[in-house]
C-alpha positions in Angstrom: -27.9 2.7 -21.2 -30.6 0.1 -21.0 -34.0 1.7 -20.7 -36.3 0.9 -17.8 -40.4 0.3 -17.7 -40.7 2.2 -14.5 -44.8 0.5 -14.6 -42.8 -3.1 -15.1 -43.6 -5.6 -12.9 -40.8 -6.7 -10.3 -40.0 -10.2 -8.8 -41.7 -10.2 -5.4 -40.5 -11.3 -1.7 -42.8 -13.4 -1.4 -42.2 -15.3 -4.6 -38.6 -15.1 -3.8 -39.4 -17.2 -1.1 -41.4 -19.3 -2.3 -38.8 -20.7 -4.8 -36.4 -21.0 -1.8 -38.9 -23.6 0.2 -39.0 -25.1 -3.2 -35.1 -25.9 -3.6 -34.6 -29.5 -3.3 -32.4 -31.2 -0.2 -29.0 -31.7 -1.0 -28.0 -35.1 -1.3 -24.4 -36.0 -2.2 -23.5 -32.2 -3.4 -21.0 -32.4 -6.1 -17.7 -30.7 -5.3 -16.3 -29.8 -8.3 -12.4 -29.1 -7.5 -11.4 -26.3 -10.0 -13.6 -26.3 -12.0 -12.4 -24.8 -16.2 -14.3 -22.2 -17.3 -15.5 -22.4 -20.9 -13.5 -21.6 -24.4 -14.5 -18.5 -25.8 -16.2 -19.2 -29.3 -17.0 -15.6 -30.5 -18.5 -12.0 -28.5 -21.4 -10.8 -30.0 -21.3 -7.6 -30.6 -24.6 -6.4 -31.6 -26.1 -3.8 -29.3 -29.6 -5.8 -29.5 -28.4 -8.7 -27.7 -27.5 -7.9 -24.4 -30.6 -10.3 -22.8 -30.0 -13.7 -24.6 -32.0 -16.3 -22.6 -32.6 -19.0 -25.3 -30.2 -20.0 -28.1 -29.4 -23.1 -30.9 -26.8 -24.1 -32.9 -27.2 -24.1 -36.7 -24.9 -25.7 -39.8 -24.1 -22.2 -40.5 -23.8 -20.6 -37.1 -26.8 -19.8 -34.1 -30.5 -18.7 -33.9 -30.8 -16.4 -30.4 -33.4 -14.8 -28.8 -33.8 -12.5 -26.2 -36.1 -12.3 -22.7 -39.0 -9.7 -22.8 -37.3 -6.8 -23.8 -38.9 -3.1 -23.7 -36.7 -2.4 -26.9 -38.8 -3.6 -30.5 -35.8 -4.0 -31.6 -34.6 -6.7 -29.4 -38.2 -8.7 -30.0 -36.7 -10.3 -33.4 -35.5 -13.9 -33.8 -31.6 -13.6 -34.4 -29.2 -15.5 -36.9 -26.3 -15.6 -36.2 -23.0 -16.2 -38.8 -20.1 -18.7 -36.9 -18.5 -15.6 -35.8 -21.1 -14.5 -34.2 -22.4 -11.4 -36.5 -26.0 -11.1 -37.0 -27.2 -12.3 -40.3 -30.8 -11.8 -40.3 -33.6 -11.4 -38.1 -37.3 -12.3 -37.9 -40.2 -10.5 -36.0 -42.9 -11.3 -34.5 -46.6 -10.5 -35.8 -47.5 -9.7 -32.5 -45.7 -8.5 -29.3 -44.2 -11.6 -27.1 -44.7 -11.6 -23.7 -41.4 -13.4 -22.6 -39.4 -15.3 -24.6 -36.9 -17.8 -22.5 -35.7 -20.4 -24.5 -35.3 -21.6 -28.0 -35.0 -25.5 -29.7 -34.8 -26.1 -33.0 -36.9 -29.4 -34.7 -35.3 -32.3 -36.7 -37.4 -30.4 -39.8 -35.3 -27.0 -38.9 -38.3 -25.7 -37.3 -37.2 -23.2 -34.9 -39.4 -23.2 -32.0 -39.3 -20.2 -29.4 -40.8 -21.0 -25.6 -42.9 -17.4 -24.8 -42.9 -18.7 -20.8 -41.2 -16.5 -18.9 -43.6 -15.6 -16.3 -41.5 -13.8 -13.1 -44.7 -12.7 -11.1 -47.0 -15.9 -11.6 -49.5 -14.2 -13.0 -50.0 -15.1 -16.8 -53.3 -17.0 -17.8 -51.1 -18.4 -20.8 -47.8 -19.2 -22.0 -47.1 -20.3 -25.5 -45.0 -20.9 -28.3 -43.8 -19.3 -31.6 -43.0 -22.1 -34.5 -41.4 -20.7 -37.6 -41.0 -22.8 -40.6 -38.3 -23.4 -42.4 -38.9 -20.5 -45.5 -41.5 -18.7 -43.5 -41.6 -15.1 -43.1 -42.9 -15.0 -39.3 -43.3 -17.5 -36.5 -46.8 -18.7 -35.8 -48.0 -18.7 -32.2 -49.4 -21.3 -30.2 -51.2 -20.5 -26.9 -51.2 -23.1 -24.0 -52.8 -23.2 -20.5 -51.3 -24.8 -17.2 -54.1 -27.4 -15.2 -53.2 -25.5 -11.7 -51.9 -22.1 -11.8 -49.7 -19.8 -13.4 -45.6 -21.1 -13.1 -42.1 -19.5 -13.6 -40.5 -21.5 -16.5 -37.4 -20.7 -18.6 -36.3 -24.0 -20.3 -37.9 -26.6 -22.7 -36.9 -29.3 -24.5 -39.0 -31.5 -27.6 -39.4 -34.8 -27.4 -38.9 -37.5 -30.1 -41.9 -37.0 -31.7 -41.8 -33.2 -31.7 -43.9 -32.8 -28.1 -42.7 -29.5 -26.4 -41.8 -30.1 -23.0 -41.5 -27.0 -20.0 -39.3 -27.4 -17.1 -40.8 -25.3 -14.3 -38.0 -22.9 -13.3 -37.7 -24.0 -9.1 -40.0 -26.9 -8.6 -38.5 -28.8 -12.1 -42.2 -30.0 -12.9 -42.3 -31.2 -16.2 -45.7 -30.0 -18.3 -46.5 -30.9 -21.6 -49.8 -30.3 -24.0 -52.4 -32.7 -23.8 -53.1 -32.8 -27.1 -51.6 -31.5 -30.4 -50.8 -28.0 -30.6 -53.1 -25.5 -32.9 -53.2 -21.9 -33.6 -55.6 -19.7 -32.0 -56.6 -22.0 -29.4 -55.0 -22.6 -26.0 -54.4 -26.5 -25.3 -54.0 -27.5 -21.5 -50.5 -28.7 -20.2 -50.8 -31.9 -18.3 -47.9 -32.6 -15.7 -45.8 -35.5 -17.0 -43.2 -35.6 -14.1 -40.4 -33.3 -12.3 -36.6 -33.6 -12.7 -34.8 -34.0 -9.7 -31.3 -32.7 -10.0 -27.8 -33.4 -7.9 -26.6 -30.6 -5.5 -23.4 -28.9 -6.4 -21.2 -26.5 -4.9 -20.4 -25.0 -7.9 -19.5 -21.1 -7.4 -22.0 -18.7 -9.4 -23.6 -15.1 -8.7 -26.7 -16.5 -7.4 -25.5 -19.3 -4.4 -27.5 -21.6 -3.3 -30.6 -20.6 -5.8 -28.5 -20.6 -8.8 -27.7 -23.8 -8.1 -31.4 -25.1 -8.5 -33.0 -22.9 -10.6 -33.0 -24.4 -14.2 -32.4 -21.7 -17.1 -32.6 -23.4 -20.6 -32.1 -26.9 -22.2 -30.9 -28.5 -25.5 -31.3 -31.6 -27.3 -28.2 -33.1 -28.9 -27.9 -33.7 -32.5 -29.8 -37.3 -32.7 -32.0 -36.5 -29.9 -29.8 -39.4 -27.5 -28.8 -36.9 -25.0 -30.7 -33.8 -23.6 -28.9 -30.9 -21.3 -30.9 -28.6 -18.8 -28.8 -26.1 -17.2 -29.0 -24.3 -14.2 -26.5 -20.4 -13.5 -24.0 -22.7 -12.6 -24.1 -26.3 -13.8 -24.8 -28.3 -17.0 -27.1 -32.3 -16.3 -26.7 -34.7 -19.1 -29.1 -37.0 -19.3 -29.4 -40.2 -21.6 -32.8 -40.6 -23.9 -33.9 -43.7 -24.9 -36.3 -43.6 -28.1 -37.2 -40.2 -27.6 -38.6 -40.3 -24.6 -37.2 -37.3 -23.3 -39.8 -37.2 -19.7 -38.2 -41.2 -19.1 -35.1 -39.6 -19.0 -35.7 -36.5 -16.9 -38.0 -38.4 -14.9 -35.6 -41.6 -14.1 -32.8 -41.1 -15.3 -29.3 -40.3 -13.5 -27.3 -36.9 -15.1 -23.5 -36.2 -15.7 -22.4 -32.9 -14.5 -20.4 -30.2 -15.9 -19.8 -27.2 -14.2 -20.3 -23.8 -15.6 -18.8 -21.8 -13.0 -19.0 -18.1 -12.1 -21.4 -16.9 -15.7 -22.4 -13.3 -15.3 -26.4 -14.7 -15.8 -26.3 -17.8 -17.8 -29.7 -18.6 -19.0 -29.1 -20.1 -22.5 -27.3 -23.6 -23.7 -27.2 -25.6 -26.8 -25.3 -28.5 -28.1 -22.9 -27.7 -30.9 -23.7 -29.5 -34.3 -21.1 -32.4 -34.2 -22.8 -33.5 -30.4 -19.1 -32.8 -28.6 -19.3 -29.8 -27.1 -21.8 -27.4 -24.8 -22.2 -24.2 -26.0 -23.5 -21.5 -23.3 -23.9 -17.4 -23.3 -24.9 -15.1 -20.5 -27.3 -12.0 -19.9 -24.8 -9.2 -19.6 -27.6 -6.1 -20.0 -26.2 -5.7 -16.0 -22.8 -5.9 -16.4 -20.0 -2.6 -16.7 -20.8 -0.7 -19.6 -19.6 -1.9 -22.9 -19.4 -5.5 -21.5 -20.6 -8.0 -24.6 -21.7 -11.7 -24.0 -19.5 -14.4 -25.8 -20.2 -17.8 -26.6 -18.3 -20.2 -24.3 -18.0 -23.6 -25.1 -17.5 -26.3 -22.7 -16.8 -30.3 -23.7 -20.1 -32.7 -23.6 -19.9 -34.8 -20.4 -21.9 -37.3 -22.7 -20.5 -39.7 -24.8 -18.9 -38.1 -27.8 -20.9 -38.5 -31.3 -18.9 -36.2 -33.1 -16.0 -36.2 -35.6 -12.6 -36.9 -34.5 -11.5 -33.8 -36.9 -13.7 -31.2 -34.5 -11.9 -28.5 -33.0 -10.3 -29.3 -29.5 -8.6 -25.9 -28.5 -9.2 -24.7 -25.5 -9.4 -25.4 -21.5 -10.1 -29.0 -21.0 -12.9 -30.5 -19.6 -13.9 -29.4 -16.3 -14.6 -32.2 -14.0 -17.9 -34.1 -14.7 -19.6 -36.7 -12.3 -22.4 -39.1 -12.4 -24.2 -38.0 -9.5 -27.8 -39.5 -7.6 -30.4 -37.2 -7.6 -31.7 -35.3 -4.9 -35.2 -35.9 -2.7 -38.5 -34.8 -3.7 -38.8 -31.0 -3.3 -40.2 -29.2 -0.4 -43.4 -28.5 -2.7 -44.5 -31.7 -2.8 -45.3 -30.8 1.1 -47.6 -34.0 2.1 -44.8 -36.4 1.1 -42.5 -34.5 3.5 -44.6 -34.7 6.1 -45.5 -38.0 6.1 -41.7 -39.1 5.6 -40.7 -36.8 8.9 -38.0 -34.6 9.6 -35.6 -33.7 6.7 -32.0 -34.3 7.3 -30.2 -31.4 8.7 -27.9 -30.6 6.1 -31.6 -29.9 4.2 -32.6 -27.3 6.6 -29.0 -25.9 6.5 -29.5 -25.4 2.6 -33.1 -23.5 3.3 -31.8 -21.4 6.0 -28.9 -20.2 3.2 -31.0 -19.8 0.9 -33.2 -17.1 3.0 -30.1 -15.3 3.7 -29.5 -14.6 0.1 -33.2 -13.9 -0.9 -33.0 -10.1 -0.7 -29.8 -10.2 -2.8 -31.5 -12.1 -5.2 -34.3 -10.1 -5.5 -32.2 -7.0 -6.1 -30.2 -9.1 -8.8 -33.3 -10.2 -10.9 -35.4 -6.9 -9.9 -34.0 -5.9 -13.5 -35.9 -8.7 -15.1 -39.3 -6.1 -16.0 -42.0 -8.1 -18.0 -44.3 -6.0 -19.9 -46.9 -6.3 -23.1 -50.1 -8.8 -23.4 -50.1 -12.2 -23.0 -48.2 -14.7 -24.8 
């Protein structure tokens, strides 16, 4: 049985509601009708990873990590072989605070985003680079120019800029200048992703809808994925610029529907497929997350000799995206009265705030500071 950190810090009611007045108004929700779920790839097996919450494809299989675990031995950087056995791992030299996501560079740097932050209450976030070769990751300490945010996805842009996705509002932050260890560099806001309603079906209704979980870059850097518990959002890059494409551009959708918790995605090597795995630490005993893979709404860039097996594609649409969010509150004023099908959307997503709460009550975050 999992252990519990009965001093851990919970998600409170007030935050919960909070990222509820942050959920943007649906505009043109995406039906999805029947949507496929994914292909199993492989089940991982290994007691340690019960919590993955960031994950990459690699020529030889995956690099995973887990959330902030109280286990040590889940606070390791995982390799994984292509059936999904561990190979290797790699600690940290210090203890993370709460690892959410993981991207690896074009150099085969992996880089692992220490930004979980559930209460709002971290002076820091950071990130762990290790090196091709190297024996542990290096950290890399950076500061946010308001206050503390709730963040589980980033992506790197072209030139090898780490980029955060806020969790509810989808602010995009960025360091202001070039990363260095043992100093913190401030995060300047760059932007905020907008994405499409859906009406895909997932544990979490209306927030898990909205509430963006990871992120991947495709091999060649032309496409980038952020995912929420129940979709995938394609979006196009141009030159790199990864924030251009978040910031204006429109996504494809491909549902993900029902995933215990899905927090991680990745691209697989040959840029055809999404690959996803859930959280199943809550699940019935014994339960063990697999690797599902799902085909790329993008444009294919892959070989025409890749594997095709499987469910086919579920259904995936080029959608507009959605109005500013309620937390850009003097724009809403000024533009009036949102429509109602907005205020419909807020008043659901009260009713399922206590659920919610109990759901991702689990989620304890405990150690220092990333």
């Amino acid at each position: 049985m999992r252990r519990r950190d009965p001093t851990a810090r919970r998600l409170s009611a007030g935050a919960a509601v909070a990222a509820v007045l942050a959920l943007p108004a649906p505009s043109g929700a995406v039906a999805a009708p029947t949507p496929a779920p994914g292909a199993p790839v492989c089940r991982i097996r290994d007691d340690r990873l019960t919590e993955i919450s960031g994950m990459a494809a690699t020529d030889d299989g995956y690099v995973v990590v887990n959330d902030g675990a109280d286990d040590a031995a889940r606070r390791r950087i995982f390799f994984l072989a292509a059936d999904c056995a561990v190979t290797r791992t790699v600690s940290y030299p210090s203890r993370p605070r709460d690892t959410e996501d993981l991207a690896v560079g074009a150099d085969g740097t992996v880089w692992v985003a220490d930004i979980g932050d559930n209460d709002r209450s971290r002076q820091t976030v950071a990130v762990w680079k290790l090196a091709p070769g190297a024996a542990r990751p290096v950290l890399y300490r950076m500061a946010y120019p308001d206050r503390p945010h709730d963040a589980e996805a980033m992506l790197l842009t072209g030139d090898g800029r780490p980029v955060i996705v806020s969790k509810y509002s989808g602010v995009l932050y960025a360091p202001s200048t070039a990363l260095r260890p043992g100093a913190t560099v401030p995060l300047a806001e760059v932007g905020q992703v907008r994405l499409p309603g859906t009406t895909t079906s997932n544990p979490f209704s209306v927030l898990g809808r909205t509430a963006v979980t990871g992120a991947a870059t495709a091999p060649g850097g032309e496409r980038v994925v952020l995912r929420t518990y129940a979709d995938a959002f394609e979006f196009d890059v141009t030159g790199g610029d990864v924030i251009a494409a978040l910031t204006g551009g429109t996504p494809r959708v491909t549902p993900l529907p029902d995933e215990p918790q899905g927090e991680s995605i990745t691209y697989s090597r040959d840029g055809r497929f999404l690959l996803t795995v859930s959280e199943t630490a809550d699940q019935p005993p014994g339960t063990r997350p697999s690797i599902l893979r799902y085909p790329a709404a993008g444009p294919s860039t892959g070989s025409p000799t890749a594997p095709t097996t499987g469910p086919t594609s579920a259904p995936t649409t080029p959608v507009p995206t959605a109005p500013a969010r309620a937390d850009r509150v003097a724009g809403d004023q000024a533009g009036g009265v949102r429509p109602m099908v907005a205020a419909g959307a807020v008043g659901l997503g009260l009713l399922v705030v206590g659920l919610l709460v109990l759901a991702w009550s689990r989620r304890s975050r405990s150690g220092r500071p990333g």
